[in-house]
C-alpha positions as CSV (number, residue, x, y, z in Angstrom):
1,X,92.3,53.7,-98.3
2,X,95.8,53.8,-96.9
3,X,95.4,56.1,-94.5
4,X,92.3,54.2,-93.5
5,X,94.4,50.7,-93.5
6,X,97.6,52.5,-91.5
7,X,94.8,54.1,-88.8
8,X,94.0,50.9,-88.2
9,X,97.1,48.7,-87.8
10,X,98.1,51.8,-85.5
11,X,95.5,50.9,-83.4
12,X,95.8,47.4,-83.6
13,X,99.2,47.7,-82.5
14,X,98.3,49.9,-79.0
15,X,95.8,46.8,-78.2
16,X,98.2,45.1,-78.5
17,X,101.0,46.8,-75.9
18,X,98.6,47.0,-72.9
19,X,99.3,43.8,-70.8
20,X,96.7,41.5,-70.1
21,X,94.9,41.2,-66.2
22,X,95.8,44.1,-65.4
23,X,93.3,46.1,-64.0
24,X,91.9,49.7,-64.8
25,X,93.0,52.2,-62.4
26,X,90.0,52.4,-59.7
27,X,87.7,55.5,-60.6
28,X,86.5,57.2,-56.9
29,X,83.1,58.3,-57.2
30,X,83.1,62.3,-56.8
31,X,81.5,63.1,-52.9
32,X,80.3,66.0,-50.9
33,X,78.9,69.4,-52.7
34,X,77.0,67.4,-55.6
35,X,73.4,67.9,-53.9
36,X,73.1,70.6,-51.5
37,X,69.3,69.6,-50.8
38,X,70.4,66.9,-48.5
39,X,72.6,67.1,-45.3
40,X,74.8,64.3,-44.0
41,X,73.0,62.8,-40.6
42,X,74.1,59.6,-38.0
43,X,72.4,57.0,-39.4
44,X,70.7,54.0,-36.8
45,X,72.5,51.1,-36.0
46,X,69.4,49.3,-37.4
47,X,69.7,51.0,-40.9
48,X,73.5,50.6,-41.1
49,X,73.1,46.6,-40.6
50,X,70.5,46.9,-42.9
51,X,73.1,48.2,-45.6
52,X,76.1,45.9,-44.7
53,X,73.8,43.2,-44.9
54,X,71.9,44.4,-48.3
55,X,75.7,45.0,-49.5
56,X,77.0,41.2,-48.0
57,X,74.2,39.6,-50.2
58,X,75.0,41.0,-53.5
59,X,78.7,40.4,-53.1
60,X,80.3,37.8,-51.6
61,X,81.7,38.6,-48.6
62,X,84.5,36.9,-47.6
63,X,87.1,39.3,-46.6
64,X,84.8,42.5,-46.7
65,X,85.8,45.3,-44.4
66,X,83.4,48.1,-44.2
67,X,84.8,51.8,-43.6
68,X,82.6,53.9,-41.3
69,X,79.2,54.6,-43.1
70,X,77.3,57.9,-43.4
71,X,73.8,59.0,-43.5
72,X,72.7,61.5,-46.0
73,X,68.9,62.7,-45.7
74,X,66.8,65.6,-47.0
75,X,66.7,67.0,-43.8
76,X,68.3,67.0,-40.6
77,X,65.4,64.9,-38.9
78,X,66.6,62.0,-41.5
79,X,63.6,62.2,-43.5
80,X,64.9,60.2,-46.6
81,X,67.6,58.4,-45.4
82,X,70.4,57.2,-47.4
83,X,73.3,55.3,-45.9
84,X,76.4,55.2,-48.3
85,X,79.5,53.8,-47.8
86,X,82.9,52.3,-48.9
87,X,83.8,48.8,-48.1
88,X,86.9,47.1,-49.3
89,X,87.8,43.5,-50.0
90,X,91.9,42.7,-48.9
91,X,93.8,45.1,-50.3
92,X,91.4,46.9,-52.5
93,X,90.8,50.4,-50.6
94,X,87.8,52.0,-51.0
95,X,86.8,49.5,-53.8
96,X,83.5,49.3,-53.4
97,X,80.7,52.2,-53.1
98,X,77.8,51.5,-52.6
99,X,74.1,52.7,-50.8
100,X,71.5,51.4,-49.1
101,X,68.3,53.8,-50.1
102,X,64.6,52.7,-49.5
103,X,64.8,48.8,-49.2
104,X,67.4,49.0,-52.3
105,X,70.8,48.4,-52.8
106,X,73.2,50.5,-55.0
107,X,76.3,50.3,-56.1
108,X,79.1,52.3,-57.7
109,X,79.4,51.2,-61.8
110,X,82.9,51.2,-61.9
111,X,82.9,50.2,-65.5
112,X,81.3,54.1,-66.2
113,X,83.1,56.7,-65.2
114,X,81.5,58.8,-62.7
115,X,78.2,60.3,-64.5
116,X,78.3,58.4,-67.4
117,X,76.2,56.0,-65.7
118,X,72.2,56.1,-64.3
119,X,73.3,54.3,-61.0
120,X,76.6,56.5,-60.3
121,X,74.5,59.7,-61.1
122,X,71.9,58.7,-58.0
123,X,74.4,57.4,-56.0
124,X,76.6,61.0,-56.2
125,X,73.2,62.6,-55.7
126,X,71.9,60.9,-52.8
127,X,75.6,60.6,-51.0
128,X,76.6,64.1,-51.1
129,X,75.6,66.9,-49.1
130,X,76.1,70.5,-48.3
């Protein structure tokens, strides 16, 4: 019972030393190498708006800065397109990862680590490539 009792004030105690708001250190979604069934292609202007805007309705978007997107596709003729990205809000780098894949929007679970989660698992499978 006292071990039980001292296991628990120990851990009572480390909740205790973390400082509040301060924010997990930013997991990055593992890329590249995951899938080798699909090949990284130029996606269309039309289905890169069609992300950003997918991606701008979900989040709001004030102060949203998109790095350059990629197209990931079964084959090299872009048959099952997926167009992934990072986006960042201010000072936030690569804070958001996200995909735009038949009509849906997905984004990065940053409260899972990467794989622990349905959504991150598709996303690292339909954003990497050979």
């Amino acid at each position: 019972m006292k071990i039980l009792m001292a296991g628990c004030a120990a851990l009572l105690m480390l909740a205790g030393c973390a400082s509040p708001g301060t924010a997990p250190a930013l997991q990055v979604p593992v890329t590249g190498k995951i899938n080798p069934t699909r090949v990284q292609v130029t996606p269309p202007k039309a289905a890169i708006q069609a992300a950003k805007a997918s991606l701008l309705t979900a989040i709001d978007a004030q102060g949203v800065e998109f790095d350059t997107l990629f197209g990931t596709a079964a084959n090299a003729a872009g048959d099952d397109l997926a167009v992934c990205g990072f986006a960042r809000r201010d000072e936030q780098q690569g804070a958001l990862y996200f995909a735009h894949y038949n009509g849906e929007l997905l984004l990065w679970d940053e409260a899972a680590p990467h794989g622990t989660s349905t959504e991150n698992q598709f996303l690292a499978m339909i954003c990497s490539y050979r």
